[in-house]
N, CA, C and O atoms as a GROMACS GRO file, in nm:
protein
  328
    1UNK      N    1  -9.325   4.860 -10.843
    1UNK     CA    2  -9.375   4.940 -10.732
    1UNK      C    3  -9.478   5.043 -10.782
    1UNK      O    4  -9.570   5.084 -10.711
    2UNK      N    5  -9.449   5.090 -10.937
    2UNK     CA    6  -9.556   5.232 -10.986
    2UNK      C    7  -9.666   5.133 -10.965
    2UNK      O    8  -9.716   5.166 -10.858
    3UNK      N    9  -9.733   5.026 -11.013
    3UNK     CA   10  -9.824   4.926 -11.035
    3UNK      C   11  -9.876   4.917 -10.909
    3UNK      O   12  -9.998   4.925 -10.897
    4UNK      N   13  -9.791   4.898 -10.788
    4UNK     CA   14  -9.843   4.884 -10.644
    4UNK      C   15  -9.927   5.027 -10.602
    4UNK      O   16 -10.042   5.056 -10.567
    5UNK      N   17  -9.839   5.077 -10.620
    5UNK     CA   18  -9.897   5.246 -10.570
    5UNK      C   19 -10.018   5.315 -10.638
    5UNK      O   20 -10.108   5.378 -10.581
    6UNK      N   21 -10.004   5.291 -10.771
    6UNK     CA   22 -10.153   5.253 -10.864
    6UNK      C   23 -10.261   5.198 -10.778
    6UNK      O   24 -10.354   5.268 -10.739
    7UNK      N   25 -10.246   5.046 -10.742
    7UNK     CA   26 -10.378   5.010 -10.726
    7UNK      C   27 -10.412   5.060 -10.581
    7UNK      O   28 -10.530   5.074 -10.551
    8UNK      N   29 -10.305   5.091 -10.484
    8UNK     CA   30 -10.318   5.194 -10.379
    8UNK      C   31 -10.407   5.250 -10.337
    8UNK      O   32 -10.489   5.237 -10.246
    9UNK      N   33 -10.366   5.367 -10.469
    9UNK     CA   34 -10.436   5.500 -10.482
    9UNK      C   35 -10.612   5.450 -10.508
    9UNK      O   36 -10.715   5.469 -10.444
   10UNK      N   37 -10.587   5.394 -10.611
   10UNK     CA   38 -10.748   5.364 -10.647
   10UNK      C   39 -10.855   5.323 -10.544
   10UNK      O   40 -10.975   5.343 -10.558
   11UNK      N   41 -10.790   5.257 -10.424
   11UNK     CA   42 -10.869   5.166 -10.320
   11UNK      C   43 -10.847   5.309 -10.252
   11UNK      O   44 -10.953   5.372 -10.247
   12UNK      N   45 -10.793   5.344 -10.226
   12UNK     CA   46 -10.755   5.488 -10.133
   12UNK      C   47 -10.893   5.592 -10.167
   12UNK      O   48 -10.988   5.624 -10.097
   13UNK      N   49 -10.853   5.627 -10.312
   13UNK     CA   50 -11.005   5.689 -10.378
   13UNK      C   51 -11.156   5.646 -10.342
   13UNK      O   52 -11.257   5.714 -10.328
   14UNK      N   53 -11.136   5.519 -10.335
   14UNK     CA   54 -11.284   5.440 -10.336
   14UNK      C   55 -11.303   5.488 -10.158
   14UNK      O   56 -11.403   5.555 -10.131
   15UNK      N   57 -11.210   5.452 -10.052
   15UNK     CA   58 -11.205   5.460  -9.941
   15UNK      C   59 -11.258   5.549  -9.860
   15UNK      O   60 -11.348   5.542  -9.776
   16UNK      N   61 -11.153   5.679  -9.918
   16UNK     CA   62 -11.190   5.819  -9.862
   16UNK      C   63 -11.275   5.900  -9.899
   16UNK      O   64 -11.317   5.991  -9.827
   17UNK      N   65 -11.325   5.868 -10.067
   17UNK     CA   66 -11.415   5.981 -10.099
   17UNK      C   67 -11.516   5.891 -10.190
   17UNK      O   68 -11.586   5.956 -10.268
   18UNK      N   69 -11.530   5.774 -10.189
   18UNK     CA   70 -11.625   5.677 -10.208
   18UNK      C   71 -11.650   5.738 -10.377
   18UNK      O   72 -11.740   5.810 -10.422
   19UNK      N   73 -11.537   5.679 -10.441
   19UNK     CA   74 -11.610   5.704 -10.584
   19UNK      C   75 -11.493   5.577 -10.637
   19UNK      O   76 -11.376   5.563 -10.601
   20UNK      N   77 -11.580   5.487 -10.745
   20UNK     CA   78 -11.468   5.400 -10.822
   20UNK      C   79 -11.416   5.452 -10.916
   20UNK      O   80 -11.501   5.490 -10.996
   21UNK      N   81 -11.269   5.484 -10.963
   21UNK     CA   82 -11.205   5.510 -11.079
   21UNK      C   83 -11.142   5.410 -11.141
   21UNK      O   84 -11.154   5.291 -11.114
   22UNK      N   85 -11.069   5.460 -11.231
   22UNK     CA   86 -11.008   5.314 -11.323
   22UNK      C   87 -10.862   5.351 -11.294
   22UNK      O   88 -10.824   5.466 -11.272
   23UNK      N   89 -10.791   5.249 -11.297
   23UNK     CA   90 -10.612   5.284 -11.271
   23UNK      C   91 -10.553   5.419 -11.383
   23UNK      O   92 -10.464   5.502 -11.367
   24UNK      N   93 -10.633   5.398 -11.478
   24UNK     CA   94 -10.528   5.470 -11.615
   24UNK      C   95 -10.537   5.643 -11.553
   24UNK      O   96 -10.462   5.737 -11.580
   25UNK      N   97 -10.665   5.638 -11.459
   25UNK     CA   98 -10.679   5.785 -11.387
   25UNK      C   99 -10.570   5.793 -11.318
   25UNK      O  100 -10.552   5.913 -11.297
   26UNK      N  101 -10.446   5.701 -11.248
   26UNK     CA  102 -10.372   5.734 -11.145
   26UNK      C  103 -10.248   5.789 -11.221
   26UNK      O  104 -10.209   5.734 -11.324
   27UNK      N  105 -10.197   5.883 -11.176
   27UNK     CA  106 -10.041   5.918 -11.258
   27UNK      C  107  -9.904   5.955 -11.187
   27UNK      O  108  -9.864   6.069 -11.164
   28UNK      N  109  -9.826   5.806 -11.149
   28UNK     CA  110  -9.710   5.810 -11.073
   28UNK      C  111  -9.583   5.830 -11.165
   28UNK      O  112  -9.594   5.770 -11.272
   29UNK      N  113  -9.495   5.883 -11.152
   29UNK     CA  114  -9.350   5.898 -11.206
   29UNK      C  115  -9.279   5.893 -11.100
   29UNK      O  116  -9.310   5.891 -10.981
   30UNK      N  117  -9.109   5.890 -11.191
   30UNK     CA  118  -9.021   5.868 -11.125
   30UNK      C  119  -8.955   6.014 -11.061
   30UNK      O  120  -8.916   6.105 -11.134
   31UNK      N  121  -8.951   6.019 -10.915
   31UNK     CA  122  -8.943   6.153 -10.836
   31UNK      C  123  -8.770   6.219 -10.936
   31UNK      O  124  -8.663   6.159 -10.938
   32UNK      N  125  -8.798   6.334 -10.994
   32UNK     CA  126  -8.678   6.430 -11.026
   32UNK      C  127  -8.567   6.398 -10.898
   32UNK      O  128  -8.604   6.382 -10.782
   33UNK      N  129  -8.440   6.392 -10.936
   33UNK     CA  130  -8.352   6.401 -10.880
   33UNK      C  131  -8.322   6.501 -10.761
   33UNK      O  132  -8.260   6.463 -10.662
   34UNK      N  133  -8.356   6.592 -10.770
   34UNK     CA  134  -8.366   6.721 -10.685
   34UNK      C  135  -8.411   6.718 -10.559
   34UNK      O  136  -8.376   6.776 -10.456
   35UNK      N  137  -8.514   6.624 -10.592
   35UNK     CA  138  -8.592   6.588 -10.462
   35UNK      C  139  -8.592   6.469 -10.402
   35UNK      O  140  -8.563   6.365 -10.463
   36UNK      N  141  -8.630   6.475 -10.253
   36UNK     CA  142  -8.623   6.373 -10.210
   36UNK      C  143  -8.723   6.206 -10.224
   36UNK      O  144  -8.844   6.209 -10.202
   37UNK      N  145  -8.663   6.095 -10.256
   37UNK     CA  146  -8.813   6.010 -10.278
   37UNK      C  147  -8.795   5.918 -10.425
   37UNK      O  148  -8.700   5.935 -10.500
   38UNK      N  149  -8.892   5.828 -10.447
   38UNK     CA  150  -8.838   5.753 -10.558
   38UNK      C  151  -8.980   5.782 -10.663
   38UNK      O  152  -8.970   5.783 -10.786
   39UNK      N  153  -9.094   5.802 -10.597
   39UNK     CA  154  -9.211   5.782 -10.689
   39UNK      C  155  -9.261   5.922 -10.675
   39UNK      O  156  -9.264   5.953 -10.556
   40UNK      N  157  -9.299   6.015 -10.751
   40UNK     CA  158  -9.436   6.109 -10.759
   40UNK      C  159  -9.596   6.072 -10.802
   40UNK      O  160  -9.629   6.065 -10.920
   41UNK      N  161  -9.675   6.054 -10.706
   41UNK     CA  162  -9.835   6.066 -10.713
   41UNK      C  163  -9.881   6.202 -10.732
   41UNK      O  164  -9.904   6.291 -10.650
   42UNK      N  165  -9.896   6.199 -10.921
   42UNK     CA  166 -10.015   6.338 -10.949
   42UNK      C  167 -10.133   6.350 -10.873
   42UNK      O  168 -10.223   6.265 -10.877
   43UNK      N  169 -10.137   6.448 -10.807
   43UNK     CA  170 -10.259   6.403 -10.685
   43UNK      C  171 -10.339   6.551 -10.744
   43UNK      O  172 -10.461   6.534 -10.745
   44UNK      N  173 -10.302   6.676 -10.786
   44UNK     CA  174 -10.463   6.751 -10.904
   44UNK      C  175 -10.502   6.682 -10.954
   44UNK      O  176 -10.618   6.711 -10.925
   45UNK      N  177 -10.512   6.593 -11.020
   45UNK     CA  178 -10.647   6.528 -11.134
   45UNK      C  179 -10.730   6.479 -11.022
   45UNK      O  180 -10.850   6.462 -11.042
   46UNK      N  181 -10.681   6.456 -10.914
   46UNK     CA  182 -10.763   6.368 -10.766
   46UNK      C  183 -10.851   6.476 -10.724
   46UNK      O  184 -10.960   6.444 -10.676
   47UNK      N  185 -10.830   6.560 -10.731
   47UNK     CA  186 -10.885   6.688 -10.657
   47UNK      C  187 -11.064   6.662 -10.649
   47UNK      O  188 -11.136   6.639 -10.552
   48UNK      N  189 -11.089   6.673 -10.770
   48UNK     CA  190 -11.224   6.636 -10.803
   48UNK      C  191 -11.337   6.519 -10.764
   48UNK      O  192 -11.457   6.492 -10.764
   49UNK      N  193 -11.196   6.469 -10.729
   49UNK     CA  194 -11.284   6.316 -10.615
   49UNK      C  195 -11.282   6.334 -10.456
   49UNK      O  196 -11.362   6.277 -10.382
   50UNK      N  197 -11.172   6.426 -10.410
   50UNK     CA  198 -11.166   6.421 -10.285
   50UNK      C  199 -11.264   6.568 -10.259
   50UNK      O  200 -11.329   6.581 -10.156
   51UNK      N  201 -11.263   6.663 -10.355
   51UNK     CA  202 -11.323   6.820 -10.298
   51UNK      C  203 -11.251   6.926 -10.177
   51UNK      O  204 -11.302   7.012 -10.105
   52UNK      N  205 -11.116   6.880 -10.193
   52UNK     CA  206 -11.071   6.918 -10.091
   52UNK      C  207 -10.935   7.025 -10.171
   52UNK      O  208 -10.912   7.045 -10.291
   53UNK      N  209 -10.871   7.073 -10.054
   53UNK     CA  210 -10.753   7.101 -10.096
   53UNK      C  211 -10.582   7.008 -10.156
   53UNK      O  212 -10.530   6.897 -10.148
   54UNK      N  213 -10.569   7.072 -10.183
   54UNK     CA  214 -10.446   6.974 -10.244
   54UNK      C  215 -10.358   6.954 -10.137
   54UNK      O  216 -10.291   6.852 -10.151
   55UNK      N  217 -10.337   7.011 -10.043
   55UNK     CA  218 -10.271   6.986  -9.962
   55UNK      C  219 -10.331   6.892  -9.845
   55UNK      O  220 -10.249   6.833  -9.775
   56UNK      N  221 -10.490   6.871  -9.816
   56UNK     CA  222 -10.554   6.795  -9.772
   56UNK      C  223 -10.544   6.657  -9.874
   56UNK      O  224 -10.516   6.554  -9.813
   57UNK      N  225 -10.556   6.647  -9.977
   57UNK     CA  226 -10.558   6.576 -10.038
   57UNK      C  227 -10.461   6.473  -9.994
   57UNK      O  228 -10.493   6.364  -9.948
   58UNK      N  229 -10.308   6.528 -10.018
   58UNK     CA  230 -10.181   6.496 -10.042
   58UNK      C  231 -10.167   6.402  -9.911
   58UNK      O  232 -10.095   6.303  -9.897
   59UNK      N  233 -10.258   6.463  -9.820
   59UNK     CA  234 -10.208   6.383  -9.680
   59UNK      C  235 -10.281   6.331  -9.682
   59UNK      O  236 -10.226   6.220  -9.687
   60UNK      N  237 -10.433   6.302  -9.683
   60UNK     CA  238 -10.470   6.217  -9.675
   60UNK      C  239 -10.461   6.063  -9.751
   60UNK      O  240 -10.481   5.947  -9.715
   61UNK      N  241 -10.417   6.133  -9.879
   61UNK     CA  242 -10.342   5.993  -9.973
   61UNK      C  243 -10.202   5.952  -9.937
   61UNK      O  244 -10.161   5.844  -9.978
   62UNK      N  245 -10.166   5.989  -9.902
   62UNK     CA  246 -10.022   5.981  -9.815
   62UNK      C  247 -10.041   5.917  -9.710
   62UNK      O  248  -9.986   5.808  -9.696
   63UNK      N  249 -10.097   5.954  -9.641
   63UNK     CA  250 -10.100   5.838  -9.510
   63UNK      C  251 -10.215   5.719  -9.516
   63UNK      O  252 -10.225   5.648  -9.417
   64UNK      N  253 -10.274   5.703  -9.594
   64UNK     CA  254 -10.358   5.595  -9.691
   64UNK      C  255 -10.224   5.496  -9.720
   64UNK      O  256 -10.207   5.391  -9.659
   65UNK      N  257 -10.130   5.548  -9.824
   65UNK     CA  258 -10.055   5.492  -9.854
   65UNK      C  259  -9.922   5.455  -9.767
   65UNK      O  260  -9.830   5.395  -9.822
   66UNK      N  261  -9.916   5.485  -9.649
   66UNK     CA  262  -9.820   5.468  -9.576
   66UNK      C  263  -9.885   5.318  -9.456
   66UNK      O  264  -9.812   5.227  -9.416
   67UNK      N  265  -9.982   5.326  -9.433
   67UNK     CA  266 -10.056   5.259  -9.346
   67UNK      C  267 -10.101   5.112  -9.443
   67UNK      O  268 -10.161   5.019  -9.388
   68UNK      N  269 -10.061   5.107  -9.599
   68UNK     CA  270 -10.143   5.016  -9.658
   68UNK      C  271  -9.997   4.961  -9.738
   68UNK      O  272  -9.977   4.840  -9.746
   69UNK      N  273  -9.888   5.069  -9.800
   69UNK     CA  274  -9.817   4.950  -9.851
   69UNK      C  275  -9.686   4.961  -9.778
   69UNK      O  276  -9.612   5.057  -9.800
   70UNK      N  277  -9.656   4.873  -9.696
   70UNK     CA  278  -9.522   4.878  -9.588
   70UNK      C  279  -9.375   4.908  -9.638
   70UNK      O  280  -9.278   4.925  -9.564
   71UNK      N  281  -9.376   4.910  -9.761
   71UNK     CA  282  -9.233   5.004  -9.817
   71UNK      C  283  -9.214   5.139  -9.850
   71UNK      O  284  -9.112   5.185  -9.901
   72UNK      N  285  -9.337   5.214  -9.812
   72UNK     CA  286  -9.371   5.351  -9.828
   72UNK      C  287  -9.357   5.380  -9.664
   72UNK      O  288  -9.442   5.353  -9.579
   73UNK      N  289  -9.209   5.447  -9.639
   73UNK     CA  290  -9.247   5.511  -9.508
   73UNK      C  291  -9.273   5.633  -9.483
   73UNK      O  292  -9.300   5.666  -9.368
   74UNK      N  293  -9.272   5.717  -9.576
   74UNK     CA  294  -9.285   5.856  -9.536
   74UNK      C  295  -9.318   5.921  -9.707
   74UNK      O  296  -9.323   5.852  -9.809
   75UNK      N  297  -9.331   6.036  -9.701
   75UNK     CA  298  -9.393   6.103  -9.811
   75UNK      C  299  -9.350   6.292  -9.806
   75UNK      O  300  -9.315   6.372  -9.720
   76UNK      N  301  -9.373   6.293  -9.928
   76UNK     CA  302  -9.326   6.460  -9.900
   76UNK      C  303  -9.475   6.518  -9.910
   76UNK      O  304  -9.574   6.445  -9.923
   77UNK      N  305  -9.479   6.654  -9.902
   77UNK     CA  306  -9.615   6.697  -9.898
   77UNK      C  307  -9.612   6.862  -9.902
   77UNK      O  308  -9.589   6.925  -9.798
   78UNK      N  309  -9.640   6.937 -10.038
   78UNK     CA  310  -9.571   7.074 -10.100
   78UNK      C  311  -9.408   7.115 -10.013
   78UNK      O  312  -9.377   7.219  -9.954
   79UNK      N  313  -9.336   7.004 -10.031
   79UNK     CA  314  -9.168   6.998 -10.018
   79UNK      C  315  -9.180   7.003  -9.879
   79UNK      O  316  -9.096   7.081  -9.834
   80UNK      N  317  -9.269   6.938  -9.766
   80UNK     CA  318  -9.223   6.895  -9.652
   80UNK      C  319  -9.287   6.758  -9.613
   80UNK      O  320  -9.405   6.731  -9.632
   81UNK      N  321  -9.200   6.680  -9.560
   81UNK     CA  322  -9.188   6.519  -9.519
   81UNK      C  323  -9.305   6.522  -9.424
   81UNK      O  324  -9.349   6.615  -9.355
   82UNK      N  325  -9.350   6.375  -9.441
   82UNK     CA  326  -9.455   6.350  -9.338
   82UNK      C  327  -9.390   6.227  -9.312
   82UNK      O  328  -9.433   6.150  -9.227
   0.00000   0.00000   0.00000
């Protein structure tokens, strides 16, 4: 699934803020226990492609990714669910 959400993100990047990156730029882990969710998307290093806020960011890659891979239903977003 990290591999899915990888190439995701990258088409997501190309999509919304029209720039090609390479996968090794994407950086998903496994979500801390604490919280709710199975994967974390480092979405600061993104910052620089989208120009936006991180919290703009977050949703807009978030619902990129909700609309594109059908086992992603929801997402957190600075510790509230979308």
């Amino acid at each position: 699934m990290k591999n899915i959400i990888k190439n995701k993100v990258v088409e997501a990047i190309k999509e919304l803020y029209n720039f090609d990156i390479d996968i090794s730029e994407i950086k998903v882990k496994l979500t801390p226990k604490q919280f709710e969710g199975d994967f974390t998307l480092i979405v600061q290093p993104l910052l620089k492609y989208s120009k936006k806020s991180l919290e703009e960011t977050e949703i807009e890659i978030g619902d990129y990714l909700i609309n594109n891979i059908k086992e992603i239903l929801n997402y957190n977003c600075g510790n509230k669910m979308k």
